[in-house]
C-alpha positions in Angstrom: -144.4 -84.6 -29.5 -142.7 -83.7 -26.4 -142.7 -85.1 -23.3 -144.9 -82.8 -20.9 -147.8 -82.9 -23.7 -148.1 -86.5 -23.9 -147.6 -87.0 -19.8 -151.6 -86.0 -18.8 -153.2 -89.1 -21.3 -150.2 -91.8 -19.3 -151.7 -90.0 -16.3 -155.1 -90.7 -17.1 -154.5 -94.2 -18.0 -153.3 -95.5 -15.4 -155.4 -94.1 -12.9 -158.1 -95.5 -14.8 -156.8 -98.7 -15.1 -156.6 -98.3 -11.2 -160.5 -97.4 -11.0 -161.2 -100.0 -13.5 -159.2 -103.0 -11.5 -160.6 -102.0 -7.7 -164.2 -101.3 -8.7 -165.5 -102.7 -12.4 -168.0 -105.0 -10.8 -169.0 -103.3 -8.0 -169.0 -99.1 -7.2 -169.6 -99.9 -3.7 -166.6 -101.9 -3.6 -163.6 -101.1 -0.7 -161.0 -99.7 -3.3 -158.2 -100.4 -0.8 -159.4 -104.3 -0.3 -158.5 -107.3 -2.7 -161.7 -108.8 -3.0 -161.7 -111.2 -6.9 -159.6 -111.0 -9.3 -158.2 -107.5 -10.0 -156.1 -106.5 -12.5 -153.9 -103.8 -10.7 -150.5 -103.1 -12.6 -148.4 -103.9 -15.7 -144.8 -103.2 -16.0 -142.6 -102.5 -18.7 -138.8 -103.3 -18.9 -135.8 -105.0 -21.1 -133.5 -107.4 -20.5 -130.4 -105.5 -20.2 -132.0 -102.5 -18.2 -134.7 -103.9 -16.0 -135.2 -100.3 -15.0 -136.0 -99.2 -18.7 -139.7 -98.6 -19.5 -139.5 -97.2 -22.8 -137.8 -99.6 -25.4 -136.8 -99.0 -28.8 -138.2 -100.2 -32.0 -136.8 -103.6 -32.9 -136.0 -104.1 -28.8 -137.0 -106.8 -27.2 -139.0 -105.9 -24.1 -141.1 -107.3 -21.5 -144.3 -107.3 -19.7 -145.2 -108.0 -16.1 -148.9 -108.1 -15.5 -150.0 -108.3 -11.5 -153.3 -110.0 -10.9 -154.4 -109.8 -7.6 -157.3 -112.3 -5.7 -158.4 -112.7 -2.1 -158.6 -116.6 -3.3 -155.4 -118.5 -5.0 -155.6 -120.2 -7.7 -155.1 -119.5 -12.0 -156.0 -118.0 -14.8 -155.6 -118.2 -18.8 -154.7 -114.7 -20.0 -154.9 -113.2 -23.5 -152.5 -110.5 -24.4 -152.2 -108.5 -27.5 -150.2 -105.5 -28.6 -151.1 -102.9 -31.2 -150.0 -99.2 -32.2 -152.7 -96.8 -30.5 -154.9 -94.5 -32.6 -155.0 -91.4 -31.9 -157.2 -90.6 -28.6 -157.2 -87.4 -26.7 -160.5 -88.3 -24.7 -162.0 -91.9 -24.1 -160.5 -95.6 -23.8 -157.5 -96.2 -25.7 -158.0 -98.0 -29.2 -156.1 -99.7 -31.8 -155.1 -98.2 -35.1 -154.2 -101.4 -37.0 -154.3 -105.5 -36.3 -152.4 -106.6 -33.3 -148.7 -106.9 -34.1 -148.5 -109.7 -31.2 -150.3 -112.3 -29.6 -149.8 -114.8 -26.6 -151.9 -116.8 -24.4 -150.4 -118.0 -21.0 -151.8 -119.3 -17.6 -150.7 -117.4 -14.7 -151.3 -117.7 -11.0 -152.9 -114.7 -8.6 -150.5 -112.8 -6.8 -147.3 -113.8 -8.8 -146.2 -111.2 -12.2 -147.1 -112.9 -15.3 -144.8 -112.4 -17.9 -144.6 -112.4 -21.4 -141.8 -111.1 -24.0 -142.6 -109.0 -26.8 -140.9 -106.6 -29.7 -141.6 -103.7 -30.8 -141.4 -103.2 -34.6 -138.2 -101.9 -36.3 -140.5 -99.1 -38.1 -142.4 -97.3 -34.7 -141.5 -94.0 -35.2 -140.4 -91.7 -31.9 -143.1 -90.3 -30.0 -145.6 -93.6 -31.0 -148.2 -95.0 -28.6 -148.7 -98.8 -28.2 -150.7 -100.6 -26.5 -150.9 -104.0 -24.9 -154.0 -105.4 -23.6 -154.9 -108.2 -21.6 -158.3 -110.3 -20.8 -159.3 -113.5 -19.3 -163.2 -115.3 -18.6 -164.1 -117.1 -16.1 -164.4 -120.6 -16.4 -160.7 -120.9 -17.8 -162.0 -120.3 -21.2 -160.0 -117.8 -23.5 -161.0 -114.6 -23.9 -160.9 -113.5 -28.1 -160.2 -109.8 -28.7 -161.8 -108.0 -31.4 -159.2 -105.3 -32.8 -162.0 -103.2 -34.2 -163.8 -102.5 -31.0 -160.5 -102.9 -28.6 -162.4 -105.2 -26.8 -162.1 -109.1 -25.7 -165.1 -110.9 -25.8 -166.1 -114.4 -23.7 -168.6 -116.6 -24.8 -170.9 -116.9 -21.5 -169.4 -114.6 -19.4 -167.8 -111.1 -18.9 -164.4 -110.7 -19.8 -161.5 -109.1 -17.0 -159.8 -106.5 -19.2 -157.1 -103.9 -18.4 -154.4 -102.0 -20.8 -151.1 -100.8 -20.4 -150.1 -97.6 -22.9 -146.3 -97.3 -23.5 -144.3 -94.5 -25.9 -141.7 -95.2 -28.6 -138.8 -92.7 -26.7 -138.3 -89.5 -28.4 -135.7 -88.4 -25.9 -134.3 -89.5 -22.9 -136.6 -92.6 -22.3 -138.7 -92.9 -19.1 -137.0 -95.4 -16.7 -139.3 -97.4 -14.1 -139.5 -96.0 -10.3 -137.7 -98.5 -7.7 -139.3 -99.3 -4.2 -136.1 -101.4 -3.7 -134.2 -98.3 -1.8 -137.4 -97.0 -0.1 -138.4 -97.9 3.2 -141.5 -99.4 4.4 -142.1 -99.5 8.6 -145.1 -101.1 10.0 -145.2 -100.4 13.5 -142.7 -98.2 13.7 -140.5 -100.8 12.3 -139.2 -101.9 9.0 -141.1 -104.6 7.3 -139.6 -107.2 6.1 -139.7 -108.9 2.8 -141.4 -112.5 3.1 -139.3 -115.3 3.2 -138.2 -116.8 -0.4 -140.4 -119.6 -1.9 -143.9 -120.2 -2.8 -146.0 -117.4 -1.8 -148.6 -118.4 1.4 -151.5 -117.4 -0.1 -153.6 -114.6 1.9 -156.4 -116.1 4.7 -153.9 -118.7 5.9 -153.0 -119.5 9.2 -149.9 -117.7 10.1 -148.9 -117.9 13.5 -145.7 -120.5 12.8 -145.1 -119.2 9.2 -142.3 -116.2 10.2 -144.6 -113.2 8.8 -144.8 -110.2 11.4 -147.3 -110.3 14.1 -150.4 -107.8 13.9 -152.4 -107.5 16.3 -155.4 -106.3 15.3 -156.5 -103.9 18.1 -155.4 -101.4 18.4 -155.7 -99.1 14.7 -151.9 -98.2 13.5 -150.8 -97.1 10.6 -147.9 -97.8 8.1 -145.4 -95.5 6.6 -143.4 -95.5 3.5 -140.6 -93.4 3.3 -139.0 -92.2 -0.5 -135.1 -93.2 -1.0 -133.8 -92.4 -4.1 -135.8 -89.9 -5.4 -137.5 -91.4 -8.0 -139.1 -88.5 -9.5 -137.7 -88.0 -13.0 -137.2 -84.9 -15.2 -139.6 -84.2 -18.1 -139.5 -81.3 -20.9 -142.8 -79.5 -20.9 -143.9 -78.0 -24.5 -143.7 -73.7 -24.0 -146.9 -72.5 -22.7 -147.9 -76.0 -21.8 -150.8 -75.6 -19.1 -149.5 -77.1 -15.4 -146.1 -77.4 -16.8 -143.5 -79.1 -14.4 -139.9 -79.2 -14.2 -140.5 -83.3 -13.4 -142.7 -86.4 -12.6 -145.0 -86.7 -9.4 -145.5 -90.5 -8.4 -148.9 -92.0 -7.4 -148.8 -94.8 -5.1 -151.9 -97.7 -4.4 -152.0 -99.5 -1.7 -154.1 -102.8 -1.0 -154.9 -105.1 1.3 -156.1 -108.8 1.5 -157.9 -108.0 4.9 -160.5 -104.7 4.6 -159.1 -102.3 6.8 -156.7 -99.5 5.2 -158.2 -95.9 5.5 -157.4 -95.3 1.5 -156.3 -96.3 -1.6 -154.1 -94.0 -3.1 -151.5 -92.2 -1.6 -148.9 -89.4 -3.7 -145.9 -87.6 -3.8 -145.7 -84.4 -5.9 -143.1 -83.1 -8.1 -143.2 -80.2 -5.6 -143.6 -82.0 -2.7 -140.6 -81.6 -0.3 -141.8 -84.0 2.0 -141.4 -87.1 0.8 -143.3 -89.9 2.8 -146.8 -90.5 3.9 -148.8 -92.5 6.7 -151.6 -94.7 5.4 -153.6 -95.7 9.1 -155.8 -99.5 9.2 -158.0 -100.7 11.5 -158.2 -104.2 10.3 -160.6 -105.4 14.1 -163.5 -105.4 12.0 -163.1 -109.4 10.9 -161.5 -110.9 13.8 -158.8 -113.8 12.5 -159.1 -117.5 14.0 -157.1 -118.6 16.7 -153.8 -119.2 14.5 -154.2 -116.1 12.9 -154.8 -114.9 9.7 -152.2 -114.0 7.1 -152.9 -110.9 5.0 -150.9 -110.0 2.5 -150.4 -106.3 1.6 -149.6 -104.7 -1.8 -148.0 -101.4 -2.8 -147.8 -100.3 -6.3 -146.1 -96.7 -8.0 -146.5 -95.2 -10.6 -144.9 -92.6 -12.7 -146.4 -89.5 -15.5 -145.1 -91.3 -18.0 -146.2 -95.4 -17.5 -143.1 -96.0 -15.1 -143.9 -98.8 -12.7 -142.8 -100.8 -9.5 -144.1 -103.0 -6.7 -143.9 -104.9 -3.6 -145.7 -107.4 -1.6 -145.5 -107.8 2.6 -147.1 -109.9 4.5 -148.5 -109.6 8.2 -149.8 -112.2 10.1 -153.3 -110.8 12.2 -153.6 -112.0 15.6 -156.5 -111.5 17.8 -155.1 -109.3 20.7 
């Protein structure tokens, strides 16, 4: 199967896995607020390529799950991979038993990471899937292979898939935010310092994080590097065909406030940066401010994936 015909369902997916993450529990839901836990990306890489997102059979690989919370703390994650049946509409589904299983504890706001392999015999152009599920309560979540689905005993589970390809060409390497620039304030924004992460609602005002102040609205820019957007082969007469990938960006917030969600650059596009404005005066912080924490995660056609954290700290002006 060639590239360009397979790119639409990785397109699908993780937009949906976007949808699924911001809004499961609740439609009315801000999209562009962290409010719960939220299962927002999962990235794919090796060892010896970090930038790799497409490994081999027989390779070992990695996963980086990011679980987002407006509250820190823990949770016990399931994780299973399988080969994908065939799908052209629909959730995702496994063709066969899981070919790997792991449970592991990880904290909100910090990647979890697991190591896997694919098998030796995937053939090129295969789908696979890895899943992952937790309860509330701490208690683990089971997954039924039949229905694709993780079941909790006395509660609903928090579910979201990743869907990578065996490479039949050139494999798809991961997008990099590293040589992109992000200005808040006209500014660029700093990384926050090294060390345990200050969990969002926090007082911030002696903690080093920028100052915000939250009146009046601004707005924050990002600001493409390297150009990130790879080329893909699209199948003759494929419908939309493109000489290479657009990248889809989300962007959250621990504080409600961001005028969207989702922000993107197109394979055409020949501008290559957008403005996302907040007003984030609606919930005035205490007197020693309020640290919010900001998210931005990008995304490739073909499950390519990167992201960074910032961190501001709100002050009442």
């Amino acid at each position: 199967m060639k590239e360009q015909t397979r790119c639409p369902a990785r397109w699908a997916l993780w937009l949906g896995v976007a949808a699924l993450s911001v809004a499961c529990d609740d439609p009315l839901a801000d999209p562009a607020s962290i409010s719960g836990p939220r299962i927002v990306a999962a990235k794919v890489a090796t060892p010896g390529d970090t930038a790799l997102a497409e490994p081999a059979p027989g390779d070992a690989a990695r996963i980086d799950w990011l679980v987002l919370s407006d509250r820190p703390g823990s949770f016990a994650a399931s994780v299973v991979w399988c080969a994908a049946a065939p799908t052209v509409i629909g959730a995702p589904r496994c063709g066969a038993s899981p070919f790997a299983e792991q449970n592991q504890v990880g904290e909100f706001g910090t990647a979890l990471r697991l190591s896997f392999e694919l098998p030796a015999l995937f053939p090129p152009g295969e789908a696979w899937l890895s899943w992952i599920g937790f309860c509330a309560g701490g208690e683990d979540a089971v997954f039924d292979a039949a229905a694709s689905a993780f079941r909790c005993a006395v509660s609903e589970p928090l579910t979201g898939f990743y869907r990578g390809f065996v490479p039949d060409a050139e494999a798809n390497r991961n997008p990099s935010l590293g040589d992109d620039t992000l200005l808040l304030g006209g500014a660029v924004w700093p990384e926050p310092e090294a060390g345990t992460p200050v969990p969002p609602g926090s007082a911030c005002r002696d903690r080093g994080a920028p100052l915000l102040a939250i009146d009046p609205p601004a707005s924050l820019v990002f600001e493409l590097g390297g150009d990130d957007r790879e080329p893909i082969t699209s199948a003759p007469g494929s419908y939309a065909a493109h000489d290479r990938e657009s990248l889809v960006y989300t962007h959250l917030a621990s504080h409600p406030g961001l005028d969207r969600a989702f922000s993107a650059i197109d394979f055409d596009a020949t501008t290559t940066q957008f403005e996302v404005p907040f007003d984030f005066g609606a919930v005035a912080p205490g007197p020693d401010g309020e640290l919010a924490s900001f998210y931005l995660i990008v995304r490739d056609e073909r499950g390519g994936v990167d992201w960074l954290r910032r961190d501001a700290c709100l002050i009442a002006p």
